[in-house]
N, CA, C and O atoms as a Tripos MOL2 file, in Angstrom:
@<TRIPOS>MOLECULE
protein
  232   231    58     0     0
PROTEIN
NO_CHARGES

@<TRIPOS>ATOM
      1 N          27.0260   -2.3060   -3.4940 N.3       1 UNK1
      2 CA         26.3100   -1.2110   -4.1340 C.3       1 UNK1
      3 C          25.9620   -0.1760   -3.0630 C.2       1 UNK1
      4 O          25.4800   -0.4590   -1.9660 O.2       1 UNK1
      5 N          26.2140    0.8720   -3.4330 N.am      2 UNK2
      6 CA         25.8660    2.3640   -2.6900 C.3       2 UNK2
      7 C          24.8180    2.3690   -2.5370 C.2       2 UNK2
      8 O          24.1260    1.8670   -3.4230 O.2       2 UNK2
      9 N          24.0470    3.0410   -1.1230 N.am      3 UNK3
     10 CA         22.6610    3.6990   -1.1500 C.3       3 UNK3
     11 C          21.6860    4.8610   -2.3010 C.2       3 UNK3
     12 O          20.4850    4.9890   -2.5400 O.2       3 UNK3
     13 N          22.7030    5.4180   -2.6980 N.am      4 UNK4
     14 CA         23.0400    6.2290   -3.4990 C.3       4 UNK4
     15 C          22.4900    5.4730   -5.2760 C.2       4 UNK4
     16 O          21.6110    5.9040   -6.0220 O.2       4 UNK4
     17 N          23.0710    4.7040   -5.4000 N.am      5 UNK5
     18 CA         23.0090    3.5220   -6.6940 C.3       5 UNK5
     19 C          21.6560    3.0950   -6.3640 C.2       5 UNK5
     20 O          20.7920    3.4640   -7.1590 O.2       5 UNK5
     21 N          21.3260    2.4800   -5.4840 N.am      6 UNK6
     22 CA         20.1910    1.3920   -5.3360 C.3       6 UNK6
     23 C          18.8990    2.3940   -5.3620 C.2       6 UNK6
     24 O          17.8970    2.0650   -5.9970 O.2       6 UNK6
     25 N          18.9700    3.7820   -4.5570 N.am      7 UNK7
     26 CA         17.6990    4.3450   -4.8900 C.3       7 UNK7
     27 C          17.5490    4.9360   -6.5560 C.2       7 UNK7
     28 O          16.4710    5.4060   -6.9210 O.2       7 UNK7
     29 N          18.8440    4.8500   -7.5890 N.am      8 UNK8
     30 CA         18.9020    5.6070   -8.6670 C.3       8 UNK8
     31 C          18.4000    4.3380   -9.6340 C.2       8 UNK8
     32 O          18.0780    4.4530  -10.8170 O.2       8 UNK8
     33 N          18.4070    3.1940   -8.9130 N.am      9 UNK9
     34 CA         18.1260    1.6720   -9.7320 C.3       9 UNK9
     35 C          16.5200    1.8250   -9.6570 C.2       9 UNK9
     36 O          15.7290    1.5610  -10.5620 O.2       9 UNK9
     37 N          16.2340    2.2970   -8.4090 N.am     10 UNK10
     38 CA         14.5580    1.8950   -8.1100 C.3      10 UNK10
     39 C          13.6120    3.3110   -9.0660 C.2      10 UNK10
     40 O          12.4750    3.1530   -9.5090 O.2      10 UNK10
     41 N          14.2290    4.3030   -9.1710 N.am     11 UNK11
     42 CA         13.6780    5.6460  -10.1630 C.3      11 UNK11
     43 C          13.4290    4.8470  -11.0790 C.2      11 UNK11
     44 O          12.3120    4.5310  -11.4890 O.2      11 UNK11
     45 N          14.8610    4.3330  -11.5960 N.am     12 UNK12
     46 CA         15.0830    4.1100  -13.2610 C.3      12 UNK12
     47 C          13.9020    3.1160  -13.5340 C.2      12 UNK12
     48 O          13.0950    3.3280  -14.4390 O.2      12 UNK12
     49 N          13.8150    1.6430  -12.4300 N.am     13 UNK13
     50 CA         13.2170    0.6630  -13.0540 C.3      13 UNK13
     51 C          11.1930    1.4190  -13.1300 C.2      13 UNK13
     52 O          10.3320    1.1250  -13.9600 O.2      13 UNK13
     53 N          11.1020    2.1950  -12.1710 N.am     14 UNK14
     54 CA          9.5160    2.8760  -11.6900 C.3      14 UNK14
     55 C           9.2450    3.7820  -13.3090 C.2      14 UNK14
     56 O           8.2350    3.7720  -14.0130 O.2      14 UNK14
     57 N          10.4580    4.4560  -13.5060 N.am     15 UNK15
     58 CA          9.8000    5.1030  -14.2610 C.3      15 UNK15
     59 C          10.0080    4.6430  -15.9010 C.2      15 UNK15
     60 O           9.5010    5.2500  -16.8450 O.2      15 UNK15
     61 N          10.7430    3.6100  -15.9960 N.am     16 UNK16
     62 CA         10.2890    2.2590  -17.2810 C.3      16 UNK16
     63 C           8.7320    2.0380  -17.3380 C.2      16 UNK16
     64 O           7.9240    2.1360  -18.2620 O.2      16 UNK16
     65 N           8.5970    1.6720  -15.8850 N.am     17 UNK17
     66 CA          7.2340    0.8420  -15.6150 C.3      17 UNK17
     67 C           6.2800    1.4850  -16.0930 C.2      17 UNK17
     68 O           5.6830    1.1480  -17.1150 O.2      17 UNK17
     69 N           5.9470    2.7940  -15.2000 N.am     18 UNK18
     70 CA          5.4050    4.0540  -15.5960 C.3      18 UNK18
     71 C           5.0620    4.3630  -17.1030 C.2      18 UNK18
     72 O           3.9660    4.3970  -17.6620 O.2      18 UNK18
     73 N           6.2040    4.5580  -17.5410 N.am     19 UNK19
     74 CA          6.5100    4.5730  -19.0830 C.3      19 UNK19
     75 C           5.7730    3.5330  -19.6550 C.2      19 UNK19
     76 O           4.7820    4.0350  -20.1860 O.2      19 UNK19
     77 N           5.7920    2.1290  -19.8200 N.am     20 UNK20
     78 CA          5.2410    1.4990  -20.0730 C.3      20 UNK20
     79 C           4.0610    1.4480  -20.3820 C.2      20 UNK20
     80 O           3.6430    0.9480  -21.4260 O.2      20 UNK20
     81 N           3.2120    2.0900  -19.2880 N.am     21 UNK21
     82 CA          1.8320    1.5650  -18.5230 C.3      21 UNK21
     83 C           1.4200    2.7050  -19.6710 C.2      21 UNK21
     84 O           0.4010    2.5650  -20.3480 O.2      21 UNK21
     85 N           2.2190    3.7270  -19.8050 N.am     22 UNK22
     86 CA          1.2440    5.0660  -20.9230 C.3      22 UNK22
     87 C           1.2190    4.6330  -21.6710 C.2      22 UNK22
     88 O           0.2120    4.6530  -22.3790 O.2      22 UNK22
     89 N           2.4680    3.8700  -22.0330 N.am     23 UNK23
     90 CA          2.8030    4.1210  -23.8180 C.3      23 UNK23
     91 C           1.5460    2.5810  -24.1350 C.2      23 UNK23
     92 O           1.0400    2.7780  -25.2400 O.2      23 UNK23
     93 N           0.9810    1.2340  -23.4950 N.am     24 UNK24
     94 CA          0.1210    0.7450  -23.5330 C.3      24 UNK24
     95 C          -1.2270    1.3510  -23.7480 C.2      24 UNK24
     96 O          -1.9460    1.1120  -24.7180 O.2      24 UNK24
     97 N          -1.5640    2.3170  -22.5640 N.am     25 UNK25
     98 CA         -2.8230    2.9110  -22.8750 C.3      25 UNK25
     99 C          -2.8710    3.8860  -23.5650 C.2      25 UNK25
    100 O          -3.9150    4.5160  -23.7290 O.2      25 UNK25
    101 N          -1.5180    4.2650  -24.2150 N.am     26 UNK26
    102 CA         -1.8950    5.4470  -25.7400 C.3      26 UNK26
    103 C          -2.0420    4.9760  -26.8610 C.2      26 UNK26
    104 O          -2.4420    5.6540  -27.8070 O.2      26 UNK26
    105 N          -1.6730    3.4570  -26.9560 N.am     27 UNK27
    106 CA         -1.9000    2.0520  -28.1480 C.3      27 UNK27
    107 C          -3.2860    2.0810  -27.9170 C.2      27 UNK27
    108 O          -4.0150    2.5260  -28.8030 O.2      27 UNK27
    109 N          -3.6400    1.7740  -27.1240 N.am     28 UNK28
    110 CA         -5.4910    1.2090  -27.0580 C.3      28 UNK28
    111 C          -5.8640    2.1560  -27.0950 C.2      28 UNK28
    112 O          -7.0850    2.1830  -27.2480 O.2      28 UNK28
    113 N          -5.3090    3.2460  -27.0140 N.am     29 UNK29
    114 CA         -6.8900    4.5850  -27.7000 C.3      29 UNK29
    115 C          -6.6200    4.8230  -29.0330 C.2      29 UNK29
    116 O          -7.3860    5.1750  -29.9300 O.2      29 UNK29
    117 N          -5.3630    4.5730  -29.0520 N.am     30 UNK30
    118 CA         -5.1010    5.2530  -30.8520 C.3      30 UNK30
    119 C          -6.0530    3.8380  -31.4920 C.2      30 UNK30
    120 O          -7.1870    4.0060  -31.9420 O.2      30 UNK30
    121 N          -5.5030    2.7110  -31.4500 N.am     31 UNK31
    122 CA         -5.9210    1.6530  -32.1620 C.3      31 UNK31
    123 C          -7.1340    0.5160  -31.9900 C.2      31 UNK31
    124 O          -7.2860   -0.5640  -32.5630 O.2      31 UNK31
    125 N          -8.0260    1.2660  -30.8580 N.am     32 UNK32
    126 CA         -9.0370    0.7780  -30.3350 C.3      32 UNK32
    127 C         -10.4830    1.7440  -30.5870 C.2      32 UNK32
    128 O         -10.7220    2.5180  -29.6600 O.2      32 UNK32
    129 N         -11.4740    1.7610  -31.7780 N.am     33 UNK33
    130 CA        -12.1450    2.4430  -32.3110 C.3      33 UNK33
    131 C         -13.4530    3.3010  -30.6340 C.2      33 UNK33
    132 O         -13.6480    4.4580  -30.2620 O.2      33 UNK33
    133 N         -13.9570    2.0050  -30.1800 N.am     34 UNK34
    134 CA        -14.4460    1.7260  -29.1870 C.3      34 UNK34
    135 C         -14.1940    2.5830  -27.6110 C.2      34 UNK34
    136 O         -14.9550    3.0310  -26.7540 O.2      34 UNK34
    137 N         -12.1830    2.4950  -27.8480 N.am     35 UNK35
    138 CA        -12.3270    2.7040  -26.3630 C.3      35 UNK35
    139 C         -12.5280    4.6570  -26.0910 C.2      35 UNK35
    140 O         -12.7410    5.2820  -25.0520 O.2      35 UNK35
    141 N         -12.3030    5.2440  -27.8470 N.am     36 UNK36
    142 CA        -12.5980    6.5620  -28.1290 C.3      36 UNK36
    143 C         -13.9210    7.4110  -27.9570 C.2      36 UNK36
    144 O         -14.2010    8.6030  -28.0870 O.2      36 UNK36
    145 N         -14.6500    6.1940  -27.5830 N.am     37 UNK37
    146 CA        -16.2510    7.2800  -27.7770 C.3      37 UNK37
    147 C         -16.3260    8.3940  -26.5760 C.2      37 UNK37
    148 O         -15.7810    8.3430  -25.4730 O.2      37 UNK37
    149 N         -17.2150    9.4750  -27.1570 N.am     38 UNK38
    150 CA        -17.2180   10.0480  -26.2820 C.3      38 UNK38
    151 C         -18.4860    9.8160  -25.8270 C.2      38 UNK38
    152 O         -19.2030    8.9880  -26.3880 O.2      38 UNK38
    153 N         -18.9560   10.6250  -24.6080 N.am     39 UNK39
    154 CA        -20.2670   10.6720  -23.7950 C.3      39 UNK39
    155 C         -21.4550   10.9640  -24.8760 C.2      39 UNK39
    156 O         -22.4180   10.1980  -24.9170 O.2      39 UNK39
    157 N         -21.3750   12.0100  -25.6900 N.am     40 UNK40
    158 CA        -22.5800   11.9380  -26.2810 C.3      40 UNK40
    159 C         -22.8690   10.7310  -27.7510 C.2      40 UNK40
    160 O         -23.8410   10.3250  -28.3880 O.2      40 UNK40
    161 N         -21.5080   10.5430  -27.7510 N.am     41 UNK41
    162 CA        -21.7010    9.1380  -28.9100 C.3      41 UNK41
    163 C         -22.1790    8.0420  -28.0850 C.2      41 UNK41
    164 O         -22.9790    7.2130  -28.5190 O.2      41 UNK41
    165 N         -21.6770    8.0170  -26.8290 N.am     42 UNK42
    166 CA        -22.2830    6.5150  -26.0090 C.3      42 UNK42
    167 C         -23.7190    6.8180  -25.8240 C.2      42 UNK42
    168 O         -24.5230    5.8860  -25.7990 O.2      42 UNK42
    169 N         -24.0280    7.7890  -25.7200 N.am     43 UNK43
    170 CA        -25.4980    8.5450  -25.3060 C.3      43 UNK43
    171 C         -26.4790    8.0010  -26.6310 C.2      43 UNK43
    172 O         -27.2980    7.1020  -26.4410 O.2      43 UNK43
    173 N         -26.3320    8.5410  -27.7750 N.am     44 UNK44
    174 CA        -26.8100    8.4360  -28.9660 C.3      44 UNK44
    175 C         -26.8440    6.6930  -29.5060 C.2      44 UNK44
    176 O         -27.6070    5.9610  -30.1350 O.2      44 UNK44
    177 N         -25.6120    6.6050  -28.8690 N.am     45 UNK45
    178 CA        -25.8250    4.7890  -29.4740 C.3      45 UNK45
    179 C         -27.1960    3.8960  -28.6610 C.2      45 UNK45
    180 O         -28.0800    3.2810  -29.2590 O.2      45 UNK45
    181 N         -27.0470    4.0520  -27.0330 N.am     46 UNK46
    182 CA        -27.6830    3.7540  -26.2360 C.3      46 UNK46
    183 C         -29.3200    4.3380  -26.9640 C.2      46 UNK46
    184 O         -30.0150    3.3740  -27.2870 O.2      46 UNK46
    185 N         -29.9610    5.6720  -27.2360 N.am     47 UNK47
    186 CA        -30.6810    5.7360  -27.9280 C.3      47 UNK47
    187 C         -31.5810    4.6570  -28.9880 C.2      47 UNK47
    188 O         -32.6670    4.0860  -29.0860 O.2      47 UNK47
    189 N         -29.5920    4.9430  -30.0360 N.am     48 UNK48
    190 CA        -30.5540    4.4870  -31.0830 C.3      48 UNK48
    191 C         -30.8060    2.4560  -30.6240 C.2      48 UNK48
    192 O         -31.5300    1.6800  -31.2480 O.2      48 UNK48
    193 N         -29.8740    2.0960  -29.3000 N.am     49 UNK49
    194 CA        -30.6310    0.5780  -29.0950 C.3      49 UNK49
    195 C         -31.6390    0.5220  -28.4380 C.2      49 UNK49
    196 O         -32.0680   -0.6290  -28.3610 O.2      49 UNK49
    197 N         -32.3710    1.4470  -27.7880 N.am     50 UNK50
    198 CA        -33.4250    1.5090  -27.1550 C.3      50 UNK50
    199 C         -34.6510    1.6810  -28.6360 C.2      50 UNK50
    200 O         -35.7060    1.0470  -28.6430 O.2      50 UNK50
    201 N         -34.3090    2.4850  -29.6010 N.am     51 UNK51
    202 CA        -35.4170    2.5910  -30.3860 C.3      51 UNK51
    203 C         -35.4030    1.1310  -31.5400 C.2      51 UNK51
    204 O         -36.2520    0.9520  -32.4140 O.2      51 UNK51
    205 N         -34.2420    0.2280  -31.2620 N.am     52 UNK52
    206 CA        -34.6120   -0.6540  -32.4770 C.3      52 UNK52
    207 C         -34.7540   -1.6940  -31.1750 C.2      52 UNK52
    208 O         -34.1240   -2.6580  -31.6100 O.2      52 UNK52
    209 N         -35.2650   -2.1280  -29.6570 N.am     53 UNK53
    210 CA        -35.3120   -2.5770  -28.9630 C.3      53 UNK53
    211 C         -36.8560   -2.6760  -29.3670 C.2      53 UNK53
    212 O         -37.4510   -3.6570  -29.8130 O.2      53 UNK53
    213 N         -37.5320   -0.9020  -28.9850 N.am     54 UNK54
    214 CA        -39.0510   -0.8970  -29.1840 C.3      54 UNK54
    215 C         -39.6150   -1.2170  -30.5950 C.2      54 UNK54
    216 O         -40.7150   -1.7510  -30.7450 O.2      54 UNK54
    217 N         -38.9280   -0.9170  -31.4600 N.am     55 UNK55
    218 CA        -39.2750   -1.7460  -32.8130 C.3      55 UNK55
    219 C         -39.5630   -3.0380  -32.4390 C.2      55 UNK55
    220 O         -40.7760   -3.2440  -32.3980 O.2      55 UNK55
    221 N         -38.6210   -4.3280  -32.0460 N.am     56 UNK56
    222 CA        -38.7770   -5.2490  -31.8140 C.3      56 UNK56
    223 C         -39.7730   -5.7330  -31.4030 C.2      56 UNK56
    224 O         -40.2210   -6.8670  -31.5720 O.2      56 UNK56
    225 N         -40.3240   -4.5280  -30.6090 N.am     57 UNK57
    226 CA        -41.7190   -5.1720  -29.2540 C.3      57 UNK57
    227 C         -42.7110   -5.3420  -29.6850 C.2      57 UNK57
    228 O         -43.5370   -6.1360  -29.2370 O.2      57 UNK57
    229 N         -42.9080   -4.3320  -31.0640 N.am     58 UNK58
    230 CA        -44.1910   -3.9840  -31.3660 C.3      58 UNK58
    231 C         -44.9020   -4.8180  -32.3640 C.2      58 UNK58
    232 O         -46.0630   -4.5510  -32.6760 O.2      58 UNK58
@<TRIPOS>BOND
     1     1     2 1
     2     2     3 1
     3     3     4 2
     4     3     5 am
     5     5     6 1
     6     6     7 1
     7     7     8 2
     8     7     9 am
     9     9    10 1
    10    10    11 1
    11    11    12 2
    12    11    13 am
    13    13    14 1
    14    14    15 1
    15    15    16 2
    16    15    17 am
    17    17    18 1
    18    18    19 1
    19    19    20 2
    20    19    21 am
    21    21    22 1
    22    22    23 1
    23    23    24 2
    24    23    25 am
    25    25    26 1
    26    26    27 1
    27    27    28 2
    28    27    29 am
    29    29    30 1
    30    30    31 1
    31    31    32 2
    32    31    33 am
    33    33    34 1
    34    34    35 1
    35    35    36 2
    36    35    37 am
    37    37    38 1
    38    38    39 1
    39    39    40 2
    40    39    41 am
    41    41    42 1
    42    42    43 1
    43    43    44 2
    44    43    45 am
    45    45    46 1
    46    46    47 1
    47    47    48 2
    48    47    49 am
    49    49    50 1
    50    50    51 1
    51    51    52 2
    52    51    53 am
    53    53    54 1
    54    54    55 1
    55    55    56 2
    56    55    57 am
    57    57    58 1
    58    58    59 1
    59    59    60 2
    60    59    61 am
    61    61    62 1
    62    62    63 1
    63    63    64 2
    64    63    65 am
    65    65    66 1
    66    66    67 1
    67    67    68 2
    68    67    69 am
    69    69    70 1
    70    70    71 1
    71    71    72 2
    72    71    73 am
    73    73    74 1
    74    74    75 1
    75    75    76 2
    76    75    77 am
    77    77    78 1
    78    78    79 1
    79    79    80 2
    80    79    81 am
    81    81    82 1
    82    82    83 1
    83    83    84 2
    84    83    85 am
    85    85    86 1
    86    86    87 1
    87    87    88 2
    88    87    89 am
    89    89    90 1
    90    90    91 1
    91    91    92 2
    92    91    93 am
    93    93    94 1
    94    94    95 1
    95    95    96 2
    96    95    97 am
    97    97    98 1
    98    98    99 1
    99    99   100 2
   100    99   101 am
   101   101   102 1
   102   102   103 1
   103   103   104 2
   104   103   105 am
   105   105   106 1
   106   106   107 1
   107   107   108 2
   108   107   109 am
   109   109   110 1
   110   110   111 1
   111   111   112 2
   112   111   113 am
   113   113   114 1
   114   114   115 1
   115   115   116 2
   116   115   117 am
   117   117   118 1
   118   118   119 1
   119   119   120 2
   120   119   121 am
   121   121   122 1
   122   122   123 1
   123   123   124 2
   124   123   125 am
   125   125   126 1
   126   126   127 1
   127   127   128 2
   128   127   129 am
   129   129   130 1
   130   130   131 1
   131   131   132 2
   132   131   133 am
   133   133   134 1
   134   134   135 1
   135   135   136 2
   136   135   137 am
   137   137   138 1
   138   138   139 1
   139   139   140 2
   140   139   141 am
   141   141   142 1
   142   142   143 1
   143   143   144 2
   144   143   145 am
   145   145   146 1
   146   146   147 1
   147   147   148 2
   148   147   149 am
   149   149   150 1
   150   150   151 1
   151   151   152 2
   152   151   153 am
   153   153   154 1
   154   154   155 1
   155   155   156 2
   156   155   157 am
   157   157   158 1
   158   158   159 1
   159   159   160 2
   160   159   161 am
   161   161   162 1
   162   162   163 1
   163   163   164 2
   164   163   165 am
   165   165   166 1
   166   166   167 1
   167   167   168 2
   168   167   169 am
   169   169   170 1
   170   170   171 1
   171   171   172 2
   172   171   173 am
   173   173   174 1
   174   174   175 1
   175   175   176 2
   176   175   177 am
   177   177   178 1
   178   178   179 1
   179   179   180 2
   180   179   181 am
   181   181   182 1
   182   182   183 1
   183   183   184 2
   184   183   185 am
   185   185   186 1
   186   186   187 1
   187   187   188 2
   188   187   189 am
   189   189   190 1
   190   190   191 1
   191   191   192 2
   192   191   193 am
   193   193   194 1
   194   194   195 1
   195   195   196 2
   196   195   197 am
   197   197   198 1
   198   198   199 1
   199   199   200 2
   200   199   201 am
   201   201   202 1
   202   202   203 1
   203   203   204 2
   204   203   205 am
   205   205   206 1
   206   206   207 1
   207   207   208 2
   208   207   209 am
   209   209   210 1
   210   210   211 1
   211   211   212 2
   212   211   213 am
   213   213   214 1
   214   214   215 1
   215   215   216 2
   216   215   217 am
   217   217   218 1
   218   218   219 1
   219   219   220 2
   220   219   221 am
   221   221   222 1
   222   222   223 1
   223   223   224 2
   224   223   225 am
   225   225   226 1
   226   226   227 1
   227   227   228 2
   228   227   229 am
   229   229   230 1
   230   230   231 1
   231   231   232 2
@<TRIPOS>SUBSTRUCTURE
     1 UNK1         2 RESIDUE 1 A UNK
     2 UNK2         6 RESIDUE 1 A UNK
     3 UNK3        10 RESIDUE 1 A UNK
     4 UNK4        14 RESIDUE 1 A UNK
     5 UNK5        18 RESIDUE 1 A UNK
     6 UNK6        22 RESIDUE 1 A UNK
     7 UNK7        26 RESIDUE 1 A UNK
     8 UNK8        30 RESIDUE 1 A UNK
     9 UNK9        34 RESIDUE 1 A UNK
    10 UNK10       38 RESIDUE 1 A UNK
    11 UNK11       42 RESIDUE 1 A UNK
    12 UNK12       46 RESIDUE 1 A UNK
    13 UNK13       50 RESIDUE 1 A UNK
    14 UNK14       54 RESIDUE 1 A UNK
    15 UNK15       58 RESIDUE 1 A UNK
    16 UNK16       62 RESIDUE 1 A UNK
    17 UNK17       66 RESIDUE 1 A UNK
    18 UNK18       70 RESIDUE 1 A UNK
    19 UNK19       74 RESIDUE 1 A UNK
    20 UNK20       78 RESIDUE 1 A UNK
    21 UNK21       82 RESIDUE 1 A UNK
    22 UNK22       86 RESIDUE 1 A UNK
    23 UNK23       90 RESIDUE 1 A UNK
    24 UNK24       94 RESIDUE 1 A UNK
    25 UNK25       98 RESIDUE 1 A UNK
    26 UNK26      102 RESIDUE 1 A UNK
    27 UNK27      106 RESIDUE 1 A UNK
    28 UNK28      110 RESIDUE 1 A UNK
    29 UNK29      114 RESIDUE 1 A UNK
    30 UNK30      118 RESIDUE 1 A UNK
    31 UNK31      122 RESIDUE 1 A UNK
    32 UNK32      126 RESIDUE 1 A UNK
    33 UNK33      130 RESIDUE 1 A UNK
    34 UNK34      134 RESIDUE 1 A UNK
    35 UNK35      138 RESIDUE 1 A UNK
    36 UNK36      142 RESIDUE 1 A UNK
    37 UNK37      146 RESIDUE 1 A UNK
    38 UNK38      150 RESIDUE 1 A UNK
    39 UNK39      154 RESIDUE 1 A UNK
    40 UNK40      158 RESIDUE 1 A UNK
    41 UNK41      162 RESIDUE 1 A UNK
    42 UNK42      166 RESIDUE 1 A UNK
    43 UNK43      170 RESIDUE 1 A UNK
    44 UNK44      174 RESIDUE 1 A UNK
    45 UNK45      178 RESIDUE 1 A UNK
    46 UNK46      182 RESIDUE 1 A UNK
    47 UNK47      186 RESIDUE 1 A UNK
    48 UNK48      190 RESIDUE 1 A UNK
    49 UNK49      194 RESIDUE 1 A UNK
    50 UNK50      198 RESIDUE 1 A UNK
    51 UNK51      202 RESIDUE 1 A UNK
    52 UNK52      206 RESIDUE 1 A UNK
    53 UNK53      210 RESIDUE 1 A UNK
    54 UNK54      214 RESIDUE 1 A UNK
    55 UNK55      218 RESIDUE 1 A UNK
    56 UNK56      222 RESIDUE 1 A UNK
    57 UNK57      226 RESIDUE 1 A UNK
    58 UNK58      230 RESIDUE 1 A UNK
């Protein structure tokens, strides 16, 4: 095998891999409700467990 071949083997297999690795983490955002929140939804959730936390206390 050519020098030529073997670096066109190592592109091909990197950018499968590559490929891969997105097309995985564009599954878990599409189909993962959770991994979508944004900052002010994580913000607001955190909220509302702090206020049914102090419910609890009282």
């Amino acid at each position: 095998m050519s020098e030529g071949g073997l670096v066109v083997g190592q592109v091909i297999m990197l950018s499968t891999l590559f490929g891969l690795i997105v097309l995985i983490f564009g599954l878990v955002l599409y189909f993962d409700p959770e991994s979508r929140r944004s900052a002010s939804a994580e913000h607001s959730r955190a909220e509302h467990a702090r206020s049914v936390g102090e419910e609890l206390h009282r």
